[in-house]
C-alpha positions as CSV (number, residue, x, y, z in Angstrom):
1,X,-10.4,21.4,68.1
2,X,-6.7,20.3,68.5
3,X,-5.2,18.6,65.7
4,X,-4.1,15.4,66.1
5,X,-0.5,15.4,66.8
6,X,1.4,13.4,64.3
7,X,-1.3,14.8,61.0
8,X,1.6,17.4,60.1
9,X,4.1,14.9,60.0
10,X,1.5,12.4,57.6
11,X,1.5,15.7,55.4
12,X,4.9,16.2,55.0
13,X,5.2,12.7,54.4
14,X,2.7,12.5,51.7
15,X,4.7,15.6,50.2
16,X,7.5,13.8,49.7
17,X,5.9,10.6,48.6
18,X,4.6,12.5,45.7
19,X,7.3,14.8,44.9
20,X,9.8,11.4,44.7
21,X,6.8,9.5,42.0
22,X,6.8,12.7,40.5
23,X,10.6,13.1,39.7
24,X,10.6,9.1,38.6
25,X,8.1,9.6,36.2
26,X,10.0,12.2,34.7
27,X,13.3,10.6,34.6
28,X,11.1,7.7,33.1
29,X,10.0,9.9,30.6
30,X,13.1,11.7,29.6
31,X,15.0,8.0,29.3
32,X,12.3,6.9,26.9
33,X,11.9,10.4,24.6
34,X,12.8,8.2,21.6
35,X,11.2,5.1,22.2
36,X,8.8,4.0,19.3
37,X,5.3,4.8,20.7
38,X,6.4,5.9,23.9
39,X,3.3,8.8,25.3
40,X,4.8,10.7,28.0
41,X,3.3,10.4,31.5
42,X,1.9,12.3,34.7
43,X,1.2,12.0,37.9
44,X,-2.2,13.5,38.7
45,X,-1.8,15.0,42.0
46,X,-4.9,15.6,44.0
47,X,-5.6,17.8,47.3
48,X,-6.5,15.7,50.4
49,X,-10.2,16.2,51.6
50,X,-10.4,16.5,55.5
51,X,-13.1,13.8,56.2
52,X,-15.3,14.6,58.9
53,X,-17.8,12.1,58.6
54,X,-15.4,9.8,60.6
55,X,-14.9,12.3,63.3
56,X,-16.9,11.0,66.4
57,X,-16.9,14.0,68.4
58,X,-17.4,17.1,65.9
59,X,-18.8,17.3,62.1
60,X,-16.8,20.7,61.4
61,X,-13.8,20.0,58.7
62,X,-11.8,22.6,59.6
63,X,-10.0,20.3,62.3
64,X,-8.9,18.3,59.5
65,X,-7.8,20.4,57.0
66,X,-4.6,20.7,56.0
67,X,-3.8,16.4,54.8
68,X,-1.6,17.3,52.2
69,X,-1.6,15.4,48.9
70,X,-2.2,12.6,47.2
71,X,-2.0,10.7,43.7
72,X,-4.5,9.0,42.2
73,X,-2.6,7.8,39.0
74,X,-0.1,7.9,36.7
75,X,-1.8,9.1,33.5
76,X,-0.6,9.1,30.1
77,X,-0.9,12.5,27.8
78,X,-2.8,11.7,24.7
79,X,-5.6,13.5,22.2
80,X,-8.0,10.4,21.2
81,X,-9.4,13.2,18.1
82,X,-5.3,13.5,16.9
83,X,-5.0,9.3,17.2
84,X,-8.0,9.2,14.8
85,X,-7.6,11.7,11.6
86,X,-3.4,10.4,12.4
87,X,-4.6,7.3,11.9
88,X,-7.5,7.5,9.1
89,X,-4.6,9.5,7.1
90,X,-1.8,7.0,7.7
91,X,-4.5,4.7,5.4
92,X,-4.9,7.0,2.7
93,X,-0.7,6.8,2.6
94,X,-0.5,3.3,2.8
95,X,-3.0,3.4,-0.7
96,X,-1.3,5.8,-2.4
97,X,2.2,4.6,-1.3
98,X,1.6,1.0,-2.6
99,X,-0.5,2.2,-5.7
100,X,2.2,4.4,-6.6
101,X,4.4,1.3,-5.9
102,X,2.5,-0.5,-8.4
103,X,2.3,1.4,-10.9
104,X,6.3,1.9,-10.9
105,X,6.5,-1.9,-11.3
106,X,4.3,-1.7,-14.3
107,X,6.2,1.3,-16.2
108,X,9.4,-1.0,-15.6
109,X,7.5,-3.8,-17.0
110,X,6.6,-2.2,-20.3
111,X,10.2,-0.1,-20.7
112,X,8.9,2.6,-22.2
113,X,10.4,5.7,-20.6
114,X,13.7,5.9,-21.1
115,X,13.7,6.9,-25.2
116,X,17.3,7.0,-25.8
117,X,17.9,3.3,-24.9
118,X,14.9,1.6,-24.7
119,X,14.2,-1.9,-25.9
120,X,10.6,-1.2,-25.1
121,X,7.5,-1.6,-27.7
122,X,7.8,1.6,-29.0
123,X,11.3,1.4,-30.5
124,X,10.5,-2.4,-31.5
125,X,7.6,-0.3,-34.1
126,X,9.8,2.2,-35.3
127,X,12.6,-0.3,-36.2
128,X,9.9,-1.7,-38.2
129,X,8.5,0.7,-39.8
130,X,12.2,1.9,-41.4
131,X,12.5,-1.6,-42.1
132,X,9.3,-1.9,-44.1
133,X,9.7,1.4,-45.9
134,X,13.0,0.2,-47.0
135,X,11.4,-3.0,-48.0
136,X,8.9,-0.8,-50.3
137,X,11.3,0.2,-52.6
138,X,13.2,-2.6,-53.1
139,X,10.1,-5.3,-53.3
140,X,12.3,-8.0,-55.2
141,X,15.4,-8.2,-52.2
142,X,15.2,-11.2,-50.4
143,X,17.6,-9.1,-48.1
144,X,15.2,-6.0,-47.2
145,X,12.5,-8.9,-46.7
146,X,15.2,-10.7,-44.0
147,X,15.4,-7.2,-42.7
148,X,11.5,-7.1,-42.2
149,X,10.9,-10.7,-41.3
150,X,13.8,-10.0,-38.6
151,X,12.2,-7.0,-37.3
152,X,9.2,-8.8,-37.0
153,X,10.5,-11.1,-34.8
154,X,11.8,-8.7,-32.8
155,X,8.7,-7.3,-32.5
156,X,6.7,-10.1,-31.5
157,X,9.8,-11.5,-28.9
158,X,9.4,-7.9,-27.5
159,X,5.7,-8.0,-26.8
160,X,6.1,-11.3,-25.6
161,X,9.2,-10.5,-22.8
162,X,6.7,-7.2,-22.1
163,X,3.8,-9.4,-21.1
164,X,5.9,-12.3,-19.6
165,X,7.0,-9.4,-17.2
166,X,4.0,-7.9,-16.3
167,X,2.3,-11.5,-15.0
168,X,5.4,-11.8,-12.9
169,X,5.2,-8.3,-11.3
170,X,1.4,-9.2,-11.0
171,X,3.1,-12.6,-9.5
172,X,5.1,-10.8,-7.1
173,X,2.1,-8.5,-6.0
174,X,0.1,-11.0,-5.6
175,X,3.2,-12.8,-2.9
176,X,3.8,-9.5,-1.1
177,X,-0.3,-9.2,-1.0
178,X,-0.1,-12.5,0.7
179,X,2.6,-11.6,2.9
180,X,0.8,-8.1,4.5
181,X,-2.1,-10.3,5.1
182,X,0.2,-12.5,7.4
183,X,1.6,-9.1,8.8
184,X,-2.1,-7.6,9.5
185,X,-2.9,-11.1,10.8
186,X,0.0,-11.2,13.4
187,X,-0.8,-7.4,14.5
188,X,-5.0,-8.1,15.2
189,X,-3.4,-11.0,17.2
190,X,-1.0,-8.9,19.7
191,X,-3.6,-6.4,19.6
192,X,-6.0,-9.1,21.4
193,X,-3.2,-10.6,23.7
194,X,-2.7,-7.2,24.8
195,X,-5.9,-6.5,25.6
196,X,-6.0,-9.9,27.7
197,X,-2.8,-8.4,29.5
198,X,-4.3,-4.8,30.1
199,X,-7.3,-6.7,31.0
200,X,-5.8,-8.6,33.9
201,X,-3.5,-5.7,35.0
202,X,-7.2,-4.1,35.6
203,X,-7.5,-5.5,39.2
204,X,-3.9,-4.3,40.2
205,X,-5.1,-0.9,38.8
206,X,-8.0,-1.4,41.5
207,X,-5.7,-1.9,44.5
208,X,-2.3,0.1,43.4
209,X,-3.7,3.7,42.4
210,X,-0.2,4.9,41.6
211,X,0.6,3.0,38.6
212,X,-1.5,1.6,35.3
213,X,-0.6,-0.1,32.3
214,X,1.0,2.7,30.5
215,X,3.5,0.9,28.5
216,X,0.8,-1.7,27.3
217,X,-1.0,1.1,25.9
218,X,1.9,2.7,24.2
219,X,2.5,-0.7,22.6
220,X,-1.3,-1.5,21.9
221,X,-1.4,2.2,20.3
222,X,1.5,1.8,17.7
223,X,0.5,-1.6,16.9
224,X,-2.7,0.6,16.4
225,X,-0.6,3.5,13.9
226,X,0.8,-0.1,12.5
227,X,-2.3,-1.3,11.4
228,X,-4.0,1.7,10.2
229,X,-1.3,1.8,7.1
230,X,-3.5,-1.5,5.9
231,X,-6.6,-0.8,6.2
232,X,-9.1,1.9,7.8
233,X,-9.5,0.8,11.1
234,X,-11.9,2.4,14.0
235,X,-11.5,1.0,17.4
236,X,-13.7,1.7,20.8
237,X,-12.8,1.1,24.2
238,X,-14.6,-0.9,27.1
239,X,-14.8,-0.7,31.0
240,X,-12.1,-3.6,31.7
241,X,-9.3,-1.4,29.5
242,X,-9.9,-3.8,26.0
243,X,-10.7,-2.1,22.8
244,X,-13.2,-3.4,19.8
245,X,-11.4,-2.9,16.6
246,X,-13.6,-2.3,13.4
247,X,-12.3,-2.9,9.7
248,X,-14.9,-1.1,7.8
249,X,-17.8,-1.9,10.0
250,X,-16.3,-5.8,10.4
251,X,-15.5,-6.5,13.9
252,X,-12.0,-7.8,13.9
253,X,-10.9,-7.5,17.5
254,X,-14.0,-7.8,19.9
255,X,-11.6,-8.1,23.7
256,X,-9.7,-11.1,23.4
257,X,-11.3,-12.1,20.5
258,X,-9.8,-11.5,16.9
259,X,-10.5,-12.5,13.5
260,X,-8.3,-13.5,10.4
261,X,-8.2,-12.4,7.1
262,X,-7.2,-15.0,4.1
263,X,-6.2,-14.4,0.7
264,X,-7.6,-16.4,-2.4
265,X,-6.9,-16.6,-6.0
266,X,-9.7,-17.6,-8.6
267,X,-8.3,-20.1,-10.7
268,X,-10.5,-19.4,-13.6
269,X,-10.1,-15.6,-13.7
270,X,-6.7,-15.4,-11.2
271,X,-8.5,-12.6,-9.3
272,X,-7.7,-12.3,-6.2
273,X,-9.5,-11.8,-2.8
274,X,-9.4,-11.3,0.5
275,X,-12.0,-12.9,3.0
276,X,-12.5,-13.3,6.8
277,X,-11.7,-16.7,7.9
278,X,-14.4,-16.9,10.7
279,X,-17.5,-16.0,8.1
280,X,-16.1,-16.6,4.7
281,X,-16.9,-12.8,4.1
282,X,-15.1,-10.4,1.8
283,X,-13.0,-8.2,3.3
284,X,-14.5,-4.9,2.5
285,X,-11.8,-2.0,2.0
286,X,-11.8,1.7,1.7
287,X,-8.5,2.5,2.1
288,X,-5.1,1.6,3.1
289,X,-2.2,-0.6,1.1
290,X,-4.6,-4.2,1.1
291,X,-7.1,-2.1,-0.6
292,X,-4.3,-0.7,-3.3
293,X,-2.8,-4.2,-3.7
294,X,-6.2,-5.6,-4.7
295,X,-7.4,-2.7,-7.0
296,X,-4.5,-2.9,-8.9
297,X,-4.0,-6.7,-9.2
298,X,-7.3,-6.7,-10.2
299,X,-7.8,-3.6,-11.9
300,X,-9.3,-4.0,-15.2
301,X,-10.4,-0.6,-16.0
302,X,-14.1,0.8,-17.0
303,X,-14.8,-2.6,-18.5
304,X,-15.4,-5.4,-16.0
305,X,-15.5,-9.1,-17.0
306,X,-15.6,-10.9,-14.1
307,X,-16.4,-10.4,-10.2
308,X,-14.0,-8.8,-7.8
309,X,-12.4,-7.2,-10.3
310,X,-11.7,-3.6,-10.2
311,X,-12.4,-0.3,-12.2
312,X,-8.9,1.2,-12.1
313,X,-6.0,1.0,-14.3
314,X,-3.6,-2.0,-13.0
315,X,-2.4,-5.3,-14.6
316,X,-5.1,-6.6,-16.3
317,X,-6.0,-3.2,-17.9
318,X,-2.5,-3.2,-19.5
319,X,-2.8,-6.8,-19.9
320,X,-5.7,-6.3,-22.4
321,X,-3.6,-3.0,-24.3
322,X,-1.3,-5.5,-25.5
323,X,-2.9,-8.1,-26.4
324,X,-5.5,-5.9,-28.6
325,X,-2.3,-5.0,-29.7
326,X,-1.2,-8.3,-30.4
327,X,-4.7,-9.5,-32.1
328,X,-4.9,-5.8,-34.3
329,X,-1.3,-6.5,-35.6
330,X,-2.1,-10.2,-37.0
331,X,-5.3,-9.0,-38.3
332,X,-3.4,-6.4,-40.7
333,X,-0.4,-8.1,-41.2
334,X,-2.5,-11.1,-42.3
335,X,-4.8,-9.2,-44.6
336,X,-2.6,-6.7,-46.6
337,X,0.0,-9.9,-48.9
338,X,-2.3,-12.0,-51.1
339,X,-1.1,-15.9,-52.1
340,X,0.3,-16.0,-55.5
341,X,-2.7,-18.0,-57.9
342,X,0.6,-19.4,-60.1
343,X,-0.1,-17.0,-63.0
344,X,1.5,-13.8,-60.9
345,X,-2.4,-13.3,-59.6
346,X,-3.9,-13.1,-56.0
347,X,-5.1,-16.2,-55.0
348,X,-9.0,-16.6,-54.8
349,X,-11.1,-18.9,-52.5
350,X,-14.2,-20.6,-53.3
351,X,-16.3,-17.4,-52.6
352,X,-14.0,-15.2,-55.0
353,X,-12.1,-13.6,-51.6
354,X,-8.4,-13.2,-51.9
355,X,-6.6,-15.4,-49.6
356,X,-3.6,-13.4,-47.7
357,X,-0.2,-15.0,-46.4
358,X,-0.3,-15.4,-42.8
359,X,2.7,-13.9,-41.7
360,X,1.7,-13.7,-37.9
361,X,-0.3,-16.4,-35.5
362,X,-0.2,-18.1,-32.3
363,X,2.6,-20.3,-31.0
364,X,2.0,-23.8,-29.5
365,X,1.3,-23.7,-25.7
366,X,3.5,-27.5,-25.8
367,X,7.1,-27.5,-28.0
368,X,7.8,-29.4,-30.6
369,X,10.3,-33.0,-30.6
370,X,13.2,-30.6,-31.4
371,X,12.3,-28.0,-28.6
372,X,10.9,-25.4,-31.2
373,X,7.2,-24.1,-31.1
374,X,5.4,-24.1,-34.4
375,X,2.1,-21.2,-34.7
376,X,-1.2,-23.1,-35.0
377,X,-4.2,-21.8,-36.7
378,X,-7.5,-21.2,-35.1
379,X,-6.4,-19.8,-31.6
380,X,-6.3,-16.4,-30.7
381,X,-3.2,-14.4,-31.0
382,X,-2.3,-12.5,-27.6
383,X,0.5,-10.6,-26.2
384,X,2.0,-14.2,-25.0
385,X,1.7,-16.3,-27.7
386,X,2.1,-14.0,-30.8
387,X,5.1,-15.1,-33.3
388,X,5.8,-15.3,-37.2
389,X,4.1,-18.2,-38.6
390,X,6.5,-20.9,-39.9
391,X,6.3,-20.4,-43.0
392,X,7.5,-17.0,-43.0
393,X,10.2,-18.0,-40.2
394,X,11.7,-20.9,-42.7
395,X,11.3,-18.3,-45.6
396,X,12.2,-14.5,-45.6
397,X,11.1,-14.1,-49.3
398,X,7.6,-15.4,-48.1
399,X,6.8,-11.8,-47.9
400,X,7.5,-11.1,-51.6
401,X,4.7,-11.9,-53.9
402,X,5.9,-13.2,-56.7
403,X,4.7,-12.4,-60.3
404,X,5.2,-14.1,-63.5
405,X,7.3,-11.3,-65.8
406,X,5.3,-9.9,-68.1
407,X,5.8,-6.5,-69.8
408,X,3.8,-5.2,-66.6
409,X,5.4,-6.4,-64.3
410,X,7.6,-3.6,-63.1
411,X,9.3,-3.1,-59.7
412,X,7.3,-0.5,-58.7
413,X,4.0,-2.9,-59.6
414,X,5.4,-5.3,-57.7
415,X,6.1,-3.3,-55.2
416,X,2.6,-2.2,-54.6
417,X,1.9,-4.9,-51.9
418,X,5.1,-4.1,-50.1
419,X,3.9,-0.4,-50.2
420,X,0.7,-1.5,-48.9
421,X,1.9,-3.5,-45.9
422,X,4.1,-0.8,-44.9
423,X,1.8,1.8,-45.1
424,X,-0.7,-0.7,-43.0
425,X,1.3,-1.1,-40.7
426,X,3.3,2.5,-40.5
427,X,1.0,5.4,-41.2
428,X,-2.5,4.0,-41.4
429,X,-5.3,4.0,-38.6
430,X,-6.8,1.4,-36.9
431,X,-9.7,0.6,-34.7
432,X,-8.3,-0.7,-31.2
433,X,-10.9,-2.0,-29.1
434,X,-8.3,-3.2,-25.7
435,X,-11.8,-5.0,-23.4
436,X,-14.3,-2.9,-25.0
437,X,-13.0,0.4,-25.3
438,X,-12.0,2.2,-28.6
439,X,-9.1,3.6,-29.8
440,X,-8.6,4.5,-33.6
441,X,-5.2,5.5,-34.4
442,X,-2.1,3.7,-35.8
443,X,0.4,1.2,-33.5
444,X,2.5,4.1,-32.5
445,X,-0.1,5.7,-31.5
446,X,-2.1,3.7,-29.7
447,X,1.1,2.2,-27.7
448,X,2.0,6.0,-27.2
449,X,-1.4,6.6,-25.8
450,X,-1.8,4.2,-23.0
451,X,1.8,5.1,-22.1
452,X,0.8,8.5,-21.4
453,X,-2.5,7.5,-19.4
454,X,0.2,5.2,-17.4
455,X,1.9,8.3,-17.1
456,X,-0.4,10.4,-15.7
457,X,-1.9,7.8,-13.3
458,X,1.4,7.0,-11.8
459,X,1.9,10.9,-11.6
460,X,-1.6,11.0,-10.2
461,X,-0.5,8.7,-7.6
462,X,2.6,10.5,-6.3
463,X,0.8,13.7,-6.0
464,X,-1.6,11.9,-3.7
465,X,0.8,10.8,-1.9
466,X,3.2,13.6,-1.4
467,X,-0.4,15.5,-0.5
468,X,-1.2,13.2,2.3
469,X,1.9,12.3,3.9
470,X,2.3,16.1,4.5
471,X,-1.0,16.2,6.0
472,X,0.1,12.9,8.0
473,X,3.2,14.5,9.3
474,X,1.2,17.6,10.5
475,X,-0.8,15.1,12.2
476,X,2.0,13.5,13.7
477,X,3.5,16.8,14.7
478,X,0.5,18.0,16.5
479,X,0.0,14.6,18.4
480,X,3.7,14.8,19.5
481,X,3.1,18.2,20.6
482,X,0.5,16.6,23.0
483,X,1.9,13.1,22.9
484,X,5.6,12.9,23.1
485,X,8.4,14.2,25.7
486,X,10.0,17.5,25.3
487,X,13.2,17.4,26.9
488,X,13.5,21.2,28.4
489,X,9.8,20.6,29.6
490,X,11.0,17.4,31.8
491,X,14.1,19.2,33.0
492,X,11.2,22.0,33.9
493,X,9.6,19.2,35.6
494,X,12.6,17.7,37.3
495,X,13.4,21.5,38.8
496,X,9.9,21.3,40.2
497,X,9.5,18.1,41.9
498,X,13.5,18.8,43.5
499,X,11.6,22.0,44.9
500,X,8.7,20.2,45.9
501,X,11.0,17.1,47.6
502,X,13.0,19.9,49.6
503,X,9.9,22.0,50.7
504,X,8.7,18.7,51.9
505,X,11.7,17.6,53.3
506,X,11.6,21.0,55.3
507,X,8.5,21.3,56.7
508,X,9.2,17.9,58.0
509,X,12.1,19.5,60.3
510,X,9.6,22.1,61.0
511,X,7.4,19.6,62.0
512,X,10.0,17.8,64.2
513,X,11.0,20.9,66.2
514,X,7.9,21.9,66.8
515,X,6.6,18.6,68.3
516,X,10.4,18.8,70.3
517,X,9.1,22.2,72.0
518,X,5.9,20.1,72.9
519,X,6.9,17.7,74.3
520,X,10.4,18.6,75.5
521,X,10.2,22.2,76.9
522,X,5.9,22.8,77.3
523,X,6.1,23.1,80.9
524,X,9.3,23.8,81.8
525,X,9.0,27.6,83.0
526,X,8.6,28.1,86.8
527,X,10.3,24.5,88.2
């Protein structure tokens, strides 16, 4: 069977068809080795199949052999297996990275780690504790008891700032909470205008073989590696080029479909959730920065008191260590200096009990005409409201208690009660029960002790997270080994295709000589 004549020149051309696509792609991909997301690309290159079903006169294939090549596509170089653990790791970053975050915020809320100049809670107890063993030996000086009444106060305006700054870290997690929510919102919405895009590109895919939607992919995919530092996401893909994305078994992105997510605050317990718009749902989480910010603005510890709050150790954990603080110091301080009867004796009530000065309570949530706050009775003292009760602010010899001279009454007698509320508050132990746990130990120590579990969950947290963004970045290595453009590669590739384009480019002359001695010189001998 003769070939027909002008096949070898549909060869060559198809040669040099593909050898051109082939060097653009490269130079495409060499231009774009840095751009964010950017997934290299190839030509798949297929043989020609001589086709002799369409041959009217013979069924062999040989006579058609020899079409050349063809493309079917332009292909993009990725490992689905690499996009997964890359992305399933990038969530347990985002939670360690923002829990780590957190727990910074609180450490600089209580100002406890810097001993040589603190101003934290720590130094406020050991300022008065000397004051108060000064105070023991000199029982009778209304200027040790200013001393002690002044360290009080400083004690109590310290506990107070503490707490006042750890609501408004809590405040300012609870805004940049709201604020990835809006950020997570915006991305599932691209995600699903991207799909309509790839979606519609489908058709053009049908009649244009040579070229797909590569660059909506790459964009899809890092809003994709975006994402995944919020929550854990799984995603699968469908026929028309669309993805389903799954939050922890919630469909958020179903085609061009996507859900929102919205945050809430309780008013009565200021917890804080997070629920999908379209089914009032919670938002279920096992990983990722949304799941960090709400464990920790609502982390309570072991001891739950209301729903949707957490078991780890954020806010209101350390919310609750000063506060049983702040209740455990009024309750000693209160119950250690008895009222004077008049005759230089304690002060008895009806039942025969000794009725104590009040030296610490409760301020007034509202201020008084002149702007002050007076400390009321009957409310319970926290972390926000504690504060020397007025009539130890108007009077620093409150604190004495005054006997009648007798022969006695000696200093050291008198001094007894001062002994006693400094060793109260100085060296003896106490039962600390901070939201149902227990602690028995004395102030120091119990402020030292929740320091150090601070400590050690913030360190905690930083070796998570060191631990798992070097797995991520060996992720992320490995998928750019498949993923992303190696320069001396593309050069490689550009050296081939210029081959390629000038093999072509020669068998075409070959071609054109040959079909020259054909139809020029076949013939010619003998006339």
């Amino acid at each position: 069977m003769i070939r027909p004549t002008f096949l070898g020149f549909e060869t060559a051309k198809k040669g040099l068809t593909t050898a051109q696509k082939g060097l653009d792609v490269t130079g495409h991909n060499l231009v774009n080795w840095d751009s964010a997301g950017y997934t290299r690309q190839r030509i798949t290159q297929v043989a020609v199949a001589p086709d002799s079903f369409r041959n009217r006169y013979s069924s062999s294939r040989t006579g058609g052999a020899g079409q050349g090549v063809d493309i079917s596509g332009v292909a993009q170089i990725r490992d689905v297996y690499l996009d997964k653990r890359f992305r399933e790791e990038t969530a347990e970053v985002g939670y360690y990275d923002q829990a780590g975050t957190i727990l910074n915020d609180i450490q600089a809320a209580l100002n406890e780690y810097n001993p040589t100049t603190d101003t934290g809670l720590r130094a406020s107890i050991m300022a008065m504790s000397d004051a108060l063993q000064s105070f023991s030996t000199h029982a009778y000086s209304e200027t040790h008891a200013n001393i002690v009444l002044s360290s009080f106060k400083n004690l109590t305006q310290t506990l107070r700032q503490i707490s006042s700054k750890l609501e408004s870290a809590r405040s300012q997690q609870i805004y940049d909470l709201d604020v990835s929510v809006q950020e997570v919102n915006s991305k599932l919405q691209k995600i699903a205008e991207l799909n309509r895009s790839i979606m519609e590109d489908a058709s053009d895919i049908l009649s244009n073989p040579y070229f797909g939607p590569n660059e909506l992919y790459d964009e899809r995919n890092l809003l994709l590696d975006e994402l995944s530092e919020y929550a854990d996401i799984h995603y699968t893909s469908n026929a028309d080029g669309t993805i389903n994305v799954e939050v922890n078994g919630h469909m958020a992105i179903t085609g061009t479909k996507y859900d929102k997510i919205d945050l809430a605050e309780n008013a009565d317990t200021g917890v804080v959730g997070l629920k999908w718009v379209s089914s009032n749902a919670p938002v279920e989480l096992t990983s990722g920065s949304l799941k960090a910010s709400t464990d920790y603005i609502n982390g309570r510890g072991p001891n739950l008191r209301n729903p949707g709050e957490s078991t780890v150790r954020g806010f209101l954990y350390y919310k609750d260590q000063l506060n049983d603080f702040a209740q455990t110091l009024a309750n000693v301080a209160n119950s250690v200096i008895p009222e004077d009867d008049g005759n230089g004796q304690p002060k008895l009530d009806a039942n025969g009990n000794i009725i104590y000065k009040q030296l610490l309570g409760a301020m007034n949530d509202l201020p008084n005409t002149d702007g002050s706050y007076s400390v009321v009775q009957g409310v319970p003292v926290t972390a926000d409201n504690i504060s020397v009760t007025d009539q130890w602010a108007n009077n620093s010899g409150y604190v004495i208690f005054q006997r009648n001279p007798d022969a006695n009454d000696t200093a050291d007698n008198v001094g007894n009660y001062a002994l006693a509320l400094a060793d109260a508050i100085t060296n003896s132990s106490h039962r600390f029960e901070p939201n149902g746990a227990e602690f028995d130990g004395t102030f120091l120590d119990y402020v030292k002790n929740y320091v150090t579990t601070l400590g050690e969950d913030t360190n905690f947290a930083e070796g998570r997270l060191t631990a798992t963004s070097n797995i991520q970045r060996n992720l992320e290595d490995n998928r750019d080994s498949v993923s992303g453009v190696v320069v001396d590669e593309e050069v490689s590739n550009m050296m081939l295709y210029n081959k390629s384009l000038s093999a072509a480019s020669r068998l075409m002359t070959a071609m054109d000589e040959a079909l020259d001695t054909i139809i020029n010189k076949t013939g010619m001998v003998g006339r």
